[in-house]
C-alpha positions as semicolon CSV with decimal commas, in nm:
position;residue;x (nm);y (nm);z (nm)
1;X;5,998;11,810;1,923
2;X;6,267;11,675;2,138
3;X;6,214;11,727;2,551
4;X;5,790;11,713;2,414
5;X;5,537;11,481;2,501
6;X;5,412;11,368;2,149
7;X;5,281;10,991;2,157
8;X;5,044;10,845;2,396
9;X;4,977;10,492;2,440
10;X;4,681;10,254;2,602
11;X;4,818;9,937;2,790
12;X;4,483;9,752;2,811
13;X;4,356;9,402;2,914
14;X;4,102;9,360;2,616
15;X;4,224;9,556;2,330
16;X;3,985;9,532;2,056
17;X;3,700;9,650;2,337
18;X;3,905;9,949;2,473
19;X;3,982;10,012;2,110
20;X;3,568;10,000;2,009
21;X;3,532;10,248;2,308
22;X;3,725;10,525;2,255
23;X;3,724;10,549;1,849
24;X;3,353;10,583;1,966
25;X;3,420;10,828;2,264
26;X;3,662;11,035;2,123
27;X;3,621;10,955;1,750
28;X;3,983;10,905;1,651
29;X;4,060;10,673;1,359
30;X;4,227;10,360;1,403
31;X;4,493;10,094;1,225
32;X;4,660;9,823;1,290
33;X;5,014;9,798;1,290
34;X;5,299;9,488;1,350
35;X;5,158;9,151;1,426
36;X;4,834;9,054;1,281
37;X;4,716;8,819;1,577
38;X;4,738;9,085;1,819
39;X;4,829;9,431;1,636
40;X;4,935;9,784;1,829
41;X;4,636;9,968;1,719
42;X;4,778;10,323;1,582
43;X;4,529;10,645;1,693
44;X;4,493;10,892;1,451
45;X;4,377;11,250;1,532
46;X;4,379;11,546;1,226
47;X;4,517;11,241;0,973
48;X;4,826;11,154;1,142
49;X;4,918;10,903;1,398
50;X;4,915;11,042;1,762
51;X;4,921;10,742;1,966
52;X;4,849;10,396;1,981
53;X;4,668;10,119;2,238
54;X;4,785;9,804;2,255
55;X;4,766;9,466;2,479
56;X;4,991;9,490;2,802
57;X;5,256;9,276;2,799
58;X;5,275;8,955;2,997
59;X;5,573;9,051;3,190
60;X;5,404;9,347;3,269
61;X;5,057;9,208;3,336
62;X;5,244;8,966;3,601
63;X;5,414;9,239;3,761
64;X;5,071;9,377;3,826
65;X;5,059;9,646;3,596
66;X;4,710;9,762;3,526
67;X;4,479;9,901;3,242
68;X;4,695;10,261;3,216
69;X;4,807;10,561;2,997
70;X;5,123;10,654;2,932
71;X;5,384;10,911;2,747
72;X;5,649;10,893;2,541
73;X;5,870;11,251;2,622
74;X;6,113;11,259;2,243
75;X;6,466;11,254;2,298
76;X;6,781;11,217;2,114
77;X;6,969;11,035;2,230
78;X;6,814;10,743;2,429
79;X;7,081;10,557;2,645
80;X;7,210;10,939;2,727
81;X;6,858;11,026;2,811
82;X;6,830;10,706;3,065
83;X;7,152;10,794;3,222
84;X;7,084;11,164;3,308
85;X;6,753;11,090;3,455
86;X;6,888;10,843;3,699
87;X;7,186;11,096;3,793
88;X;6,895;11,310;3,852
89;X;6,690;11,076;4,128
90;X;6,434;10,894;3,858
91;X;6,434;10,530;3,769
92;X;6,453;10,301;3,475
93;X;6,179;10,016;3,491
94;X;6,295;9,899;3,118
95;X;6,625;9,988;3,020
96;X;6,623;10,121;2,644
97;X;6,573;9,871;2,339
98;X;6,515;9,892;2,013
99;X;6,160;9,875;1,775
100;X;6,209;9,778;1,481
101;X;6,172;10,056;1,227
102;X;6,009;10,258;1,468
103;X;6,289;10,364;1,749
104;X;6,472;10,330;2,057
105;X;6,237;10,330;2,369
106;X;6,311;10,292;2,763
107;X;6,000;10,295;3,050
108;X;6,117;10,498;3,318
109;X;5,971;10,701;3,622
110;X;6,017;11,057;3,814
111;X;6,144;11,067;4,136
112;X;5,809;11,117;4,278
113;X;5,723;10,770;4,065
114;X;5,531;10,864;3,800
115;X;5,545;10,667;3,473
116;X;5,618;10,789;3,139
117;X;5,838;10,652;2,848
118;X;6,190;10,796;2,643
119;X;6,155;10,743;2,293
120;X;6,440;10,800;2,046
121;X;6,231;10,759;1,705
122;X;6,338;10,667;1,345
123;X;6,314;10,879;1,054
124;X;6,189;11,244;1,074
125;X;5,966;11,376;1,293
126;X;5,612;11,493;1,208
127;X;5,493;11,832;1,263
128;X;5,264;11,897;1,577
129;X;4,880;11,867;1,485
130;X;4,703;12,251;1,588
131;X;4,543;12,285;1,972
132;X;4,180;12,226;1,931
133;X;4,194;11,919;1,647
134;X;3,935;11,653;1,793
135;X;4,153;11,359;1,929
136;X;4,463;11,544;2,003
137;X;4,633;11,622;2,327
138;X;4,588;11,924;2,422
139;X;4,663;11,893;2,809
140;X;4,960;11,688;3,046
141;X;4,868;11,702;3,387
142;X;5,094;11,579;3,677
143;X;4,911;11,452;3,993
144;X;5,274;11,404;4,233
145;X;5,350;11,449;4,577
146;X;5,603;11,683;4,582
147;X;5,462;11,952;4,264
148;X;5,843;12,172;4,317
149;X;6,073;11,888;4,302
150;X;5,893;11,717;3,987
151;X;5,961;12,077;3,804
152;X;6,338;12,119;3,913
153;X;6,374;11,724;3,811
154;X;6,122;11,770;3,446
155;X;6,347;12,138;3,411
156;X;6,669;11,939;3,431
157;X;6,588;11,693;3,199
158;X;6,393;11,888;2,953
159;X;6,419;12,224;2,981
160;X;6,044;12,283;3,041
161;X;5,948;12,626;3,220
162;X;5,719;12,766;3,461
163;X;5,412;12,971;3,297
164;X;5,164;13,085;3,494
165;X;5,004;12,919;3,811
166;X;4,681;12,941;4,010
167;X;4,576;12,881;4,359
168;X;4,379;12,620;4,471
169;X;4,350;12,730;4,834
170;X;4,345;12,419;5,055
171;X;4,490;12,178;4,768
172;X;4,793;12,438;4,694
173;X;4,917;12,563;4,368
174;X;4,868;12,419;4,011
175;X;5,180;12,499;3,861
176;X;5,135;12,517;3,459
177;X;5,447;12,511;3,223
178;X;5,633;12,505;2,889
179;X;5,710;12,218;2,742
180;X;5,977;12,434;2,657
181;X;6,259;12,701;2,767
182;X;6,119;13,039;2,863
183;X;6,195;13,304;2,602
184;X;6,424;13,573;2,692
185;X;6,190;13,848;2,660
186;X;6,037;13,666;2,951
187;X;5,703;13,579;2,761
188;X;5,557;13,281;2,903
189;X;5,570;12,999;2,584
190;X;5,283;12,773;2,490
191;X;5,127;12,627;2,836
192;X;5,121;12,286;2,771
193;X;5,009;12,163;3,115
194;X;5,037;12,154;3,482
195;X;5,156;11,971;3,793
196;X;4,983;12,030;4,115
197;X;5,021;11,807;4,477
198;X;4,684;11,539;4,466
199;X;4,678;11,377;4,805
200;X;4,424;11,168;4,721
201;X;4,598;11,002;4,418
202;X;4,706;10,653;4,472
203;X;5,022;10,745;4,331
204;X;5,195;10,995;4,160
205;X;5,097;10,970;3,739
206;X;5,040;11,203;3,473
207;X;4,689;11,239;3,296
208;X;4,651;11,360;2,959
209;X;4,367;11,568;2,810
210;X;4,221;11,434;2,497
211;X;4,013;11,695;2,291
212;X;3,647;11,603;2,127
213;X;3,373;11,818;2,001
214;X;3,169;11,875;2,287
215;X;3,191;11,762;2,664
216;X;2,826;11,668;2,701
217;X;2,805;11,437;2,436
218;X;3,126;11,261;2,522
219;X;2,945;11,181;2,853
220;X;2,692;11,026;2,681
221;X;2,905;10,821;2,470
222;X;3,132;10,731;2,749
223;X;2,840;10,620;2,965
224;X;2,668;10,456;2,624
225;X;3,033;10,259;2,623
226;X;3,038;10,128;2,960
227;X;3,286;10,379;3,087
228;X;3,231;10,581;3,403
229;X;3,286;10,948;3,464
230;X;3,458;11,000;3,828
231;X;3,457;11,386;3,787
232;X;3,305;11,659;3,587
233;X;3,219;11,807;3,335
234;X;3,373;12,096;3,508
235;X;3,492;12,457;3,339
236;X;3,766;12,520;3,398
237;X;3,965;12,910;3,314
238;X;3,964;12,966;2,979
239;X;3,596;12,899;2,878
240;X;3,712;12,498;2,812
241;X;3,532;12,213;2,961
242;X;3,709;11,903;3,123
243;X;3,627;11,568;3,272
244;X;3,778;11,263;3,427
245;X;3,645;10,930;3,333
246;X;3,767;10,547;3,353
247;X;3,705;10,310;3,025
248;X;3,533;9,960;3,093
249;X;3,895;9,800;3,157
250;X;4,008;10,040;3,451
251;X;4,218;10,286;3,277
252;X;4,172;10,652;3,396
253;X;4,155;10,924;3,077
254;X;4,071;11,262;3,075
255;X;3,870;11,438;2,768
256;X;3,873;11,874;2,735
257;X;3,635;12,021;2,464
258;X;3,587;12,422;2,413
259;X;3,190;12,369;2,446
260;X;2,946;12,177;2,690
């Protein structure tokens, strides 16, 4: 698990609506955990908890910090964790602290600037839910600036490794990768995602691939919901079909499905 994305987490302006949305969009199964005023609403996708969504915080919210999603990348050891990655040119927007019974997290950003989280958890870790189960991530995509330096800088930190890549003529190469080392016999690993130069991203920030049943109908609920889809349904290689979408708050998600 550790150097893996494995939890994903909605900072949203009107939680129990965003929350409504996708357990109707993407049909996970939801429950509240922590404070009952305002709970951290845990995700669950093949009967396990996979993520969570929860209200953004106020410092946040008055550092302008808008609807989002973000990762947590496991690691053990935290504070170490924090340290190497600003050795290696990233930066530490929260410095690591502690939730209680939970784990040790820190907010932190690439060199290029795109968000994710470190999370040291408690206790032992879960194994992975399959590829394919409806409401689990199957895809981490990295819209940066500079697609070579993110890898060196993600490769450093995590040991993730190239896989195979495609061209995209004028928009360059989408690299895909490991979320893992290479194998010695040279075999490729488990693609987990891919990284690729977007010049017409605001800002550098990873998207993450959510799968449901089928690509049309999650249009329809996502339009039913008040959500609008910015691009797609698109194939994409593989047979799989993909779109980009916002929810009714702002925040940009992606959905992937193996049928239209």
């Amino acid at each position: 698990m550790a150097g893996k994305f494995f939890w994903y987490e909605l900072m949203t302006s009107d939680r129990p609506a965003a929350q409504a949305f996708y357990a109707e969009v993407v049909g996970w199964t939801l429950s509240p955990f922590g404070d009952p005023a305002d709970p951290y609403m845990i995700v669950e996708a093949g009967g396990r908890g996979v993520g969570g969504i929860m209200t953004i915080p106020q410092e946040a919210c008055a550092q302008g910090l808008q609807p989002c999603w973000v990762g947590y990348v496991h690691v053990g050891d935290v504070d170490a964790a924090c340290a190497k990655l600003t050795e290696a040119g990233g930066k530490v927007h929260r410095p690591p602290e502690a939730i209680p019974t939970v784990g040790r997290f820190a907010v932190v950003a690439d060199p290029q600037g795109a968000m994710f989280n470190l999370m040291q958890p408690e206790g032992e870790d879960m194994p992975p839910v399959p590829q394919g189960t409806v409401g689990r991530t199957d895809w981490h995509e990295l819209h940066t600036t500079d697609w070579a330096k993110a890898f060196d800088f993600y490769r450093s930190q995590f040991g993730w490794s190239k896989t195979d890549a495609m061209d995209m003529g004028p928009m360059g190469t989408y690299q895909m990768f490991a979320m893992e080392p290479t194998p010695v016999s040279g075999e490729c690993g488990n693609t987990a995602g891919a990284m690729f130069n977007n010049a017409d991203a605001p800002h550098p920030f990873w998207a993450f691939y959510v799968h449901v049943d089928a690509i049309d109908a999650a249009v329809e609920r996502i339009e039913k919901g008040g959500g609008t889809v910015v691009q797609g349904p698109m194939e994409v290689p593989g047979g799989m079909w993909v779109l980009n979408a916002t929810d009714p708050q702002g925040a940009f998600f992606s959905l992937v499905a193996s049928k239209r």
